[in-house]
C-alpha positions in Angstrom: 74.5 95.2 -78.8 72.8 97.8 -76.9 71.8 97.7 -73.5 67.7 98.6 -72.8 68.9 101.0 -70.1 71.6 102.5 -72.8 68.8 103.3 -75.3 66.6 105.0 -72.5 69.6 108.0 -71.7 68.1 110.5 -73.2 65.4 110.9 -75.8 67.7 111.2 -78.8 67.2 107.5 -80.6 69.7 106.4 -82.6 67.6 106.0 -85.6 67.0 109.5 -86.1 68.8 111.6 -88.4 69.4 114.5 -86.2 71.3 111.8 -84.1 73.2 110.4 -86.4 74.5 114.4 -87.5 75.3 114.9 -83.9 77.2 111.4 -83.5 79.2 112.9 -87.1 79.4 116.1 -86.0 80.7 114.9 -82.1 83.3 112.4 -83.2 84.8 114.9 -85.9 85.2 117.7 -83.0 86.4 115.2 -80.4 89.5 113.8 -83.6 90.4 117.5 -84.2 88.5 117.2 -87.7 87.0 119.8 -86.7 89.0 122.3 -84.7 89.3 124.2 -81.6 88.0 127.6 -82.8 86.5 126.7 -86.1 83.7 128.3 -87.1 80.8 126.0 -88.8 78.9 126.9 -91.3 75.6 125.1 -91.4 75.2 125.0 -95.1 78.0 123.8 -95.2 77.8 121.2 -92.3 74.8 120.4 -93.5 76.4 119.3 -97.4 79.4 117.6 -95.7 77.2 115.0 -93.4 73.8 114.7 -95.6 71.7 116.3 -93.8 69.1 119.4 -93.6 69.6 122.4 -91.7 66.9 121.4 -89.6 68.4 118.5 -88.3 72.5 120.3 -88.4 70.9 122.7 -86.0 69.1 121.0 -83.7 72.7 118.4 -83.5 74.2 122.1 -82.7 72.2 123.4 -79.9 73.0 119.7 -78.4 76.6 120.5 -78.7 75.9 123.7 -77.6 74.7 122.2 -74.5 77.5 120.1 -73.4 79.8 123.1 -74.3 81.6 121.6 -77.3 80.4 124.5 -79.6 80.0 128.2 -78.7 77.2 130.0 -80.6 76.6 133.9 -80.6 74.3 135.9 -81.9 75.7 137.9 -84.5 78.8 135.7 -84.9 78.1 132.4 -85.4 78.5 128.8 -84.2 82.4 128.0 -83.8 83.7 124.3 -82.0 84.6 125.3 -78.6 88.1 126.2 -77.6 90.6 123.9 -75.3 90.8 124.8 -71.9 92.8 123.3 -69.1 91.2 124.2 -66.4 88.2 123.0 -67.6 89.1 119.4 -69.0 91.0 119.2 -65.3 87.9 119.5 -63.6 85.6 117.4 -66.3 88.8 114.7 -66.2 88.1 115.0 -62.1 84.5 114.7 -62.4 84.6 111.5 -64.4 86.9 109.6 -62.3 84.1 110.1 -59.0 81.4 109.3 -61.5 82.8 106.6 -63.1 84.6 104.6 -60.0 81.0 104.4 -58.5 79.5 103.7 -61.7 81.6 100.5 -62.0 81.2 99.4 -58.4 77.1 99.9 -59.5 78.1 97.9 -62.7 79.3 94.8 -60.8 76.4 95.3 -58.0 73.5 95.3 -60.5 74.2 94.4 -64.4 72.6 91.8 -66.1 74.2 89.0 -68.2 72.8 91.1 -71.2 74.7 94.4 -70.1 77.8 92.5 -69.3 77.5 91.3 -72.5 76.6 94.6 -74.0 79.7 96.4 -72.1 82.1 93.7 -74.0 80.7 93.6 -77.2 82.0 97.3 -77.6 85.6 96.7 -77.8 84.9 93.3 -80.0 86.5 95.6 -83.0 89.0 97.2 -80.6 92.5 95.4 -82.8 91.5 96.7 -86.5 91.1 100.4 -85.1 94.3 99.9 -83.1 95.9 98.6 -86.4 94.3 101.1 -88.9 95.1 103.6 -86.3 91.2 104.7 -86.6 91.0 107.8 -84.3 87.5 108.0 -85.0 86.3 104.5 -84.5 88.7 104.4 -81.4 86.9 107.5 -80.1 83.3 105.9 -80.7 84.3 102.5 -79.4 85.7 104.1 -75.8 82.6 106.3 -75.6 80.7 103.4 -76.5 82.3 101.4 -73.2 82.0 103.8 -70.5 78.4 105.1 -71.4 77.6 100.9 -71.0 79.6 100.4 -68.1 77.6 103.6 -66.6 74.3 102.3 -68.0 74.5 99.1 -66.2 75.2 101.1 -62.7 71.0 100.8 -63.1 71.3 105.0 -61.9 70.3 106.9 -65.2 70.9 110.2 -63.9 74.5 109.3 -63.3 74.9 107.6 -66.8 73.6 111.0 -68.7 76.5 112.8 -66.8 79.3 110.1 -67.6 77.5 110.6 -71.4 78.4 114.6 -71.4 81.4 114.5 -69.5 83.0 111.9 -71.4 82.2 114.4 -74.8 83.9 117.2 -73.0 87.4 114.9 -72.0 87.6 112.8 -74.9 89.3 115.4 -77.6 91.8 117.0 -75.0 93.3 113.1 -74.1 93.3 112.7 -78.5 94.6 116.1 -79.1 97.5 115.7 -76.8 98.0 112.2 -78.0 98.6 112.1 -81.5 99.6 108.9 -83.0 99.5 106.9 -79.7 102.0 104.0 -80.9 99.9 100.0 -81.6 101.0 98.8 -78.3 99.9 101.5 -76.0 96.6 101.2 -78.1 96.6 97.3 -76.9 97.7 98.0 -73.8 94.5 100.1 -72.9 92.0 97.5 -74.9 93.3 94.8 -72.7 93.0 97.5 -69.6 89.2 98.0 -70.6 88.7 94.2 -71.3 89.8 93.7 -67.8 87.5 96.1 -66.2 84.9 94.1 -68.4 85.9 91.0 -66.8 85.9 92.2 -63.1 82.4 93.5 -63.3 81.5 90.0 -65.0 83.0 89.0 -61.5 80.7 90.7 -59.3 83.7 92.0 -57.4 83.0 95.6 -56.5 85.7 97.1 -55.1 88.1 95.3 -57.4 85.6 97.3 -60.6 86.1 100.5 -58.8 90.0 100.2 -58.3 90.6 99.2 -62.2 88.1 101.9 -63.1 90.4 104.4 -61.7 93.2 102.6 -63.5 91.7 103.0 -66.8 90.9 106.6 -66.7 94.0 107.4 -65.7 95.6 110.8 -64.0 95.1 114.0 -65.8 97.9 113.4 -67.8 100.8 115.7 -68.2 100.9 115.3 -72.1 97.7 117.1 -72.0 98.7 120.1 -70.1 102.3 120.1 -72.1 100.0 120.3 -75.0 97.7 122.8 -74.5 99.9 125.3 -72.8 102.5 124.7 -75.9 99.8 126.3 -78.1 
């Protein structure tokens, strides 16, 4: 159930094809399907999702955008590389955004957008169990982009939109295999946030916020600087 302030973010409607090769496209770099430093291939992108080049390139310049590809002239398009310094300051960026966001959330949503910001985790336990790192990835992306939709400020829910694309795959990449428990552990953590906006209780949204994003965690930095 989408929120009428979710579909107005930017002018990309889900019903288009291009968007639907840039959701594809997104959630394969964000699992690791697509790696740090690949190059792509538009033909061949464009035969692995069913799409036209028109439509893989216009997905790619998106990415582009939000610095989740690297395209050169001469060179190519390749998936952007991991760098810690700048998932620490993207990580630091969302947790300002965010915390205000929710206190926004519980100020000014709607039934219909408290509705809308549960109704993403309703298929939160088969991911968990079929240890879906794609459906997980769509379904937390799907939350925050509500929760920050229903702050009523859509300039600060387009930021939480690209940051959230630039954070996502370094917490995944570190976090391979992430056991079923930890996995309910953070649904429950996200249903709870759901429930204290529900509330109307604005500091208590902004406090859990910051519990559900977490600290930069050290897995990630272990990670990356083990490669």
């Amino acid at each position: 159930m989408a929120s009428p302030r979710d579909s107005r973010l930017d002018e990309w409607s889900p019903r288009l094809l291009k968007s639907r090769l840039y959701q594809r496209i997104l959630v394969d770099i964000i699992i690791g399907s697509l790696a740090p430093g690949e190059q792509l291939d538009e033909a061949a992108l464009a035969k692995r999702y069913g799409g036209g080049l028109a439509g893989i390139r216009e997905a790619l310049a998106r990415l582009s955008l939000e610095g989740l590809v690297v395209r050169r002239a001469r060179v190519g398009t390749s998936v952007a590389p991991l760098d810690l310094v700048g998932a620490r300051e993207a990580f630091e960026a969302r947790r300002l955004i965010e915390v205000h966001c929710a206190g926004l959330a519980a100020e000014h949503a709607s039934d219909e957008e408290v509705s809308a910001i549960r109704a993403t985790l309703d298929d939160g336990e088969k991911a968990i169990r079929d240890n879906d790192q794609a459906a997980l990835a769509a379904m937390d992306e799907a939350f925050h982009v509500a929760v920050a939709a229903a702050s009523g400020n859509r300039t600060l829910a387009k930021m939480v939109v690209t940051l959230h694309h630039q954070t996502a795959r370094y917490w995944l990449y570190a976090m391979r295999g992430p056991s079923s428990d930890d996995g309910m552990a953070a649904l429950n953590e996200h249903r709870g946030l759901a429930d204290i906006i529900a509330s109307r209780n604005v500091d208590r949204a902004r406090s859990e916020m910051l519990k559900v994003l977490g600290d930069f965690p050290a897995e990630v930095k272990r990670s990356l600087e083990s490669r």
